[in-house]
FIPAVO-299707 format. One record per residue: residue in three letters; x, y, z of N, C-alpha, C, O in turn. Coordinates in steps of 0.2 Angstrom, whole numbers. Example, Ala and Ser with C-alpha at 12.3 -4.5 7.8 and 13.67 -1.06 7.14 Angstrom:
2
code / n_x / n_y / n_z / ca_x / ca_y / ca_z / c_x / c_y / c_z / o_x / o_y / o_z
Ala / 66 / -28 / 39 / 62 / -22 / 39 / 66 / -16 / 39 / 71 / -17 / 42
Ser / 64 / -11 / 35 / 68 / -5 / 36 / 64 / 0 / 39 / 67 / 6 / 40
END
This chain:
113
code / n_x / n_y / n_z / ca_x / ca_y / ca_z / c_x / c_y / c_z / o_x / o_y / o_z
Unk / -3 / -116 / 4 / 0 / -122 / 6 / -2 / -123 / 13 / -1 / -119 / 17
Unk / -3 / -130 / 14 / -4 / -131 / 21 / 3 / -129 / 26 / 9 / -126 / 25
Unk / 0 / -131 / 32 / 6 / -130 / 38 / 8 / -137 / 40 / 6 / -143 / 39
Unk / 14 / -136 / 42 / 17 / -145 / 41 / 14 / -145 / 50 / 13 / -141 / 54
Unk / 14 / -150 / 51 / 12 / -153 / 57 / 19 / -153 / 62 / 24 / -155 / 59
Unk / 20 / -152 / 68 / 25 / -152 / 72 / 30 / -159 / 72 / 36 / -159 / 70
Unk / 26 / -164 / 73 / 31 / -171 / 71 / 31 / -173 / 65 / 34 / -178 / 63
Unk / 28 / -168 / 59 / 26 / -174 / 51 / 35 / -175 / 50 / 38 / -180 / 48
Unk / 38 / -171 / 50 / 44 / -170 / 48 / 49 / -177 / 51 / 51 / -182 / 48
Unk / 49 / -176 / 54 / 53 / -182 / 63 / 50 / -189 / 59 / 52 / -193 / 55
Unk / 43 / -189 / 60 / 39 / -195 / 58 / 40 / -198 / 52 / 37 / -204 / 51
Unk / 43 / -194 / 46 / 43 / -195 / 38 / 49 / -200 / 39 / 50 / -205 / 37
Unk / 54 / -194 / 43 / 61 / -196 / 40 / 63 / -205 / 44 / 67 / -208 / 42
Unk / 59 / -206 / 51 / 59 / -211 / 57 / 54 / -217 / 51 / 54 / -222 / 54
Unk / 51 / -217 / 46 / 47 / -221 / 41 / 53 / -220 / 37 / 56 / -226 / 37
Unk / 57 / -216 / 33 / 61 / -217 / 28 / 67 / -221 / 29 / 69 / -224 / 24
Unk / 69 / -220 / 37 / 76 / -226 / 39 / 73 / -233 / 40 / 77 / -237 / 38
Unk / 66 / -234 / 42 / 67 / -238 / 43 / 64 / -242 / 38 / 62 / -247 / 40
Unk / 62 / -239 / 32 / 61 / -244 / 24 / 68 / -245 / 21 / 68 / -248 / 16
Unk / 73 / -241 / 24 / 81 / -243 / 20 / 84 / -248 / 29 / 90 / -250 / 29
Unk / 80 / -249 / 31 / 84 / -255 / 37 / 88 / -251 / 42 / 94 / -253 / 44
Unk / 85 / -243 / 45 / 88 / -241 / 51 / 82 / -239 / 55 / 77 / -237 / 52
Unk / 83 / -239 / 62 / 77 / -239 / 67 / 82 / -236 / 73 / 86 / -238 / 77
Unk / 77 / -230 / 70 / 80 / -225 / 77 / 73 / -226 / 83 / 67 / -224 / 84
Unk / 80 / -229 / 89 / 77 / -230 / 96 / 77 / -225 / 98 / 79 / -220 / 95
Unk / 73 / -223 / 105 / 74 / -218 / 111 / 82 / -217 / 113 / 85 / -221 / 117
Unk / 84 / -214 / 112 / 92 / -211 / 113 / 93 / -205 / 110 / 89 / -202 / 106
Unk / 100 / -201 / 111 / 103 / -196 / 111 / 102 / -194 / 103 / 100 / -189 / 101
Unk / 105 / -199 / 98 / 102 / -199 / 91 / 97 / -195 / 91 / 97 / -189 / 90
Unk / 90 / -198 / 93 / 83 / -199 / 91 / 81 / -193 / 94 / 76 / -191 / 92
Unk / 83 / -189 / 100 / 80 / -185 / 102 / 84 / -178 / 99 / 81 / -172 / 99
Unk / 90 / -180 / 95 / 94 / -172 / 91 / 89 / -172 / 84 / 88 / -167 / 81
Unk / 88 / -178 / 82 / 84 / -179 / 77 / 78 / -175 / 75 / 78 / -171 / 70
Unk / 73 / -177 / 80 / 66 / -174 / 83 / 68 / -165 / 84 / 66 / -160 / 82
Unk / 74 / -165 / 89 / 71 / -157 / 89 / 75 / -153 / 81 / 74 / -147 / 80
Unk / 80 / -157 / 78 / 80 / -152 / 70 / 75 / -154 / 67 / 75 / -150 / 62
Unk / 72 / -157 / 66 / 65 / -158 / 64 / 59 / -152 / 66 / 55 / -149 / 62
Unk / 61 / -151 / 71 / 54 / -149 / 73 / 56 / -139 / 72 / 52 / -135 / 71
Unk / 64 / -137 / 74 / 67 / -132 / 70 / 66 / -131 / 62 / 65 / -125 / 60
Unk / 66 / -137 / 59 / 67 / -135 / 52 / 60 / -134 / 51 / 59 / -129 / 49
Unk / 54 / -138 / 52 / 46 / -136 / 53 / 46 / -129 / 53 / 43 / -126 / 49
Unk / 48 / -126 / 58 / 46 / -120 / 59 / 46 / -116 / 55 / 42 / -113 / 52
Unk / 54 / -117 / 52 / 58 / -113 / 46 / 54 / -113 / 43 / 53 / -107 / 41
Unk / 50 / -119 / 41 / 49 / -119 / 35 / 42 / -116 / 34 / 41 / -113 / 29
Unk / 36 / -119 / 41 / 29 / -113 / 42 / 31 / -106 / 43 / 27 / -102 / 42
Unk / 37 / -103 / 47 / 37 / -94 / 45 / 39 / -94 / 39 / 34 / -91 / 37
Unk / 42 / -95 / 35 / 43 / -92 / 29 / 39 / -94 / 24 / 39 / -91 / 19
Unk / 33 / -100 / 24 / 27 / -99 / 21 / 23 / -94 / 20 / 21 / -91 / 15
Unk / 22 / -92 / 28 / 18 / -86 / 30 / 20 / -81 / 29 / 16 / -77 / 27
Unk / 28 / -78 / 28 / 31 / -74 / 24 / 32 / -73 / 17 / 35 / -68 / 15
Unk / 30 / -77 / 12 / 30 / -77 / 6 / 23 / -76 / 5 / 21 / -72 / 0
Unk / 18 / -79 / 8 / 10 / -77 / 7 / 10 / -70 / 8 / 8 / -66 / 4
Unk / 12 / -67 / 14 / 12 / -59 / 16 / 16 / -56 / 11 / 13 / -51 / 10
Unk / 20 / -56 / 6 / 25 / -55 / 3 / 20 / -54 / -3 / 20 / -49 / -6
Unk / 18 / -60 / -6 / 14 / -60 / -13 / 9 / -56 / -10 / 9 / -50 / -12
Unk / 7 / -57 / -8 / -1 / -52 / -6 / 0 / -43 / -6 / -5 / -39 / -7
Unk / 6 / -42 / -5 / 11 / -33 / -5 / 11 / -33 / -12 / 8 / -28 / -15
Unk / 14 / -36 / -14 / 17 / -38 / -23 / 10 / -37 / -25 / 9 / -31 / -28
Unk / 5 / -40 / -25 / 0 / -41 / -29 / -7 / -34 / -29 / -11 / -32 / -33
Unk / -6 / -31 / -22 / -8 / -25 / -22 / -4 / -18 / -24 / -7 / -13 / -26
Unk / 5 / -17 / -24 / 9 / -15 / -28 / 6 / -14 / -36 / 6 / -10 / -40
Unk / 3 / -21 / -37 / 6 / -22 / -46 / -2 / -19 / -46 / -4 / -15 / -51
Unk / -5 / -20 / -42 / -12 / -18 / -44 / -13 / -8 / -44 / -17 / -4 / -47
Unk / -9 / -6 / -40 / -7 / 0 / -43 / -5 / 2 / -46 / -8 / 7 / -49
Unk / 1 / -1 / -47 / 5 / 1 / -55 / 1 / 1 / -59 / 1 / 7 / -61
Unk / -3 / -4 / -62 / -9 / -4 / -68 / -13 / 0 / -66 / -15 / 3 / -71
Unk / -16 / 3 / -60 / -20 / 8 / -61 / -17 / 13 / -64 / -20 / 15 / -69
Unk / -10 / 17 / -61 / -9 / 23 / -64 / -5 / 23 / -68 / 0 / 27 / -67
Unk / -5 / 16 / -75 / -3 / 16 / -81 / -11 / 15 / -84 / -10 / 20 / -87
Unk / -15 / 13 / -85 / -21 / 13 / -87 / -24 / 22 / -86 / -29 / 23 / -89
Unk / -22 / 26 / -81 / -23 / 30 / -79 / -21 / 36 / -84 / -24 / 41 / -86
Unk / -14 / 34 / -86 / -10 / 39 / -89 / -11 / 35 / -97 / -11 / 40 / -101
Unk / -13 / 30 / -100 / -14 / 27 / -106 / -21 / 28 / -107 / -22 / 29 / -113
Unk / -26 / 28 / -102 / -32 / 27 / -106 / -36 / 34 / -112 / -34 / 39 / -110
Unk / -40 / 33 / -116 / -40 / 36 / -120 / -48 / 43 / -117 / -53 / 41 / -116
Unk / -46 / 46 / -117 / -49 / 55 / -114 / -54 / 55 / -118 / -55 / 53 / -124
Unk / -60 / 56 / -111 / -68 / 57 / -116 / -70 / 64 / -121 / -66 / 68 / -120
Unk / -72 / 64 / -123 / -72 / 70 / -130 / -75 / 75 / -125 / -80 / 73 / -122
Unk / -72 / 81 / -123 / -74 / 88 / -119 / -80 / 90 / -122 / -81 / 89 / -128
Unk / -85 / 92 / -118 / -90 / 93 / -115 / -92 / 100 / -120 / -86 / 101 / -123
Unk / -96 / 102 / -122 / -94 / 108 / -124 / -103 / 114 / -120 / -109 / 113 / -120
Unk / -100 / 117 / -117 / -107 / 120 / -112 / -112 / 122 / -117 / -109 / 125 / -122
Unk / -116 / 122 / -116 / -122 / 125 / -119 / -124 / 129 / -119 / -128 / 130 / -123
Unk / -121 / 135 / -116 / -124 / 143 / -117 / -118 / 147 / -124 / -119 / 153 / -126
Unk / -114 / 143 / -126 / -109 / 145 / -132 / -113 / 143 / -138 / -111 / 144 / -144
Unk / -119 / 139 / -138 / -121 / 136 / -145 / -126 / 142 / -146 / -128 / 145 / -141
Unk / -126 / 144 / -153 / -131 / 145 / -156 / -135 / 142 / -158 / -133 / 136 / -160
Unk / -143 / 142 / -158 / -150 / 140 / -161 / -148 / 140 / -169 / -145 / 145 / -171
Unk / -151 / 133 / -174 / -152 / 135 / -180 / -156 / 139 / -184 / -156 / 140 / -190
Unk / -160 / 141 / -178 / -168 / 147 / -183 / -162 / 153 / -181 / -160 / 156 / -186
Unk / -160 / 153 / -176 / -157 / 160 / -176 / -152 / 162 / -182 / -152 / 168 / -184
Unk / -149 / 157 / -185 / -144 / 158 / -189 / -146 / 162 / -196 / -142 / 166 / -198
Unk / -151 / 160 / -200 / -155 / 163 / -205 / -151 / 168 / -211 / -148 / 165 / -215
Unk / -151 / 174 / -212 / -146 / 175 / -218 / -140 / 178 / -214 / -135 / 177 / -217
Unk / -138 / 182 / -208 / -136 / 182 / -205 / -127 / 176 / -204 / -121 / 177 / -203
Unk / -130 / 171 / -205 / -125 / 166 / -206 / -120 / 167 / -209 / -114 / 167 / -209
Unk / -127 / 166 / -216 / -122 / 162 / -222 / -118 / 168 / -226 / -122 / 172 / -228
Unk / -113 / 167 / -227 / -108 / 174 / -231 / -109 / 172 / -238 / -109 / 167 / -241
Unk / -110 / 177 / -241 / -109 / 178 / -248 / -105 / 179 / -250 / -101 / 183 / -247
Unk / -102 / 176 / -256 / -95 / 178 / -260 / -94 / 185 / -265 / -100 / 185 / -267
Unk / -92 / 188 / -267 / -89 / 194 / -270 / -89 / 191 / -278 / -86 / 186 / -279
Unk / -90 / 194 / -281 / -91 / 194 / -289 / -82 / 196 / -290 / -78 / 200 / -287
Unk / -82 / 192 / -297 / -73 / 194 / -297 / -74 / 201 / -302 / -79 / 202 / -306
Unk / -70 / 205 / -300 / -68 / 212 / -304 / -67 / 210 / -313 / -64 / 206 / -316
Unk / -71 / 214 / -316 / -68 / 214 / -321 / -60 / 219 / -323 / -60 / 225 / -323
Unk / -55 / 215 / -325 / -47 / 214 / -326 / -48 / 219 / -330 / -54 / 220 / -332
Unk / -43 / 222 / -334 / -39 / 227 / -340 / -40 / 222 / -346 / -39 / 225 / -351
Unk / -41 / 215 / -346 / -37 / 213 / -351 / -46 / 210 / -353 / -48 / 210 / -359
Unk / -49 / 208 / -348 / -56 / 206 / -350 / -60 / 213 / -353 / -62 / 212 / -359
Unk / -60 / 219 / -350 / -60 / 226 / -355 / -60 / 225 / -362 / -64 / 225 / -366
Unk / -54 / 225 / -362 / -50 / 225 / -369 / -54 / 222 / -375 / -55 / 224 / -381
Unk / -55 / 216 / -373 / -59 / 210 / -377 / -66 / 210 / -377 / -69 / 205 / -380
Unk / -69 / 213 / -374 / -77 / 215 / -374 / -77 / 223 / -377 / -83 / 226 / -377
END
């Protein structure tokens, strides 16, 4: 937002009386006028300047926040697995593969043969 100009405030309000039929002269009036005028200006450029400072904290905050929940949410790359625990597939050969055991001939398969 811009910054208000030192008289724009005095000068609005000395145009706004005097389209409703009041005309403020040089006197005691016109000079308490001008300077809460030119108080309330201030007011109102520090605390511009302090909600820009303010949102810009807030915005670098929130921008943390999101880091160390994306941080804690994102999804874990698949672990590594080192190289010197693999075996080679020549190497595997019959050594590998297990063979299964023939089942026993039972008492009752006996009986029937």
């Amino acid at each position: 937002m811009k910054k208000i100009k030192p008289n724009e405030i005095y000068e609005n309000m000395k145009a706004f009386l005097k389209s409703r039929g009041i005309e403020l002269t040089d006197g005691s009036y016109s000079q308490a006028a001008q300077k809460s005028c030119g108080i309330l200006t201030d007011a109102i450029n520090m605390s511009q300047d302090g909600l820009n400072r303010a949102r810009t904290e807030v915005e670098q905050k929130l921008d943390q926040v999101k880091a160390v929940i994306h941080a804690k949410t994102a999804p874990k790359p698949p672990p590594v697995k080192p190289a010197s625990t693999k075996r080679p597939e020549a190497a595997v050969g019959k050594a590998g593969k297990r063979k299964t055991k023939k089942a026993k001939n039972t008492s009752k398969q006996r009986k029937t043969s």
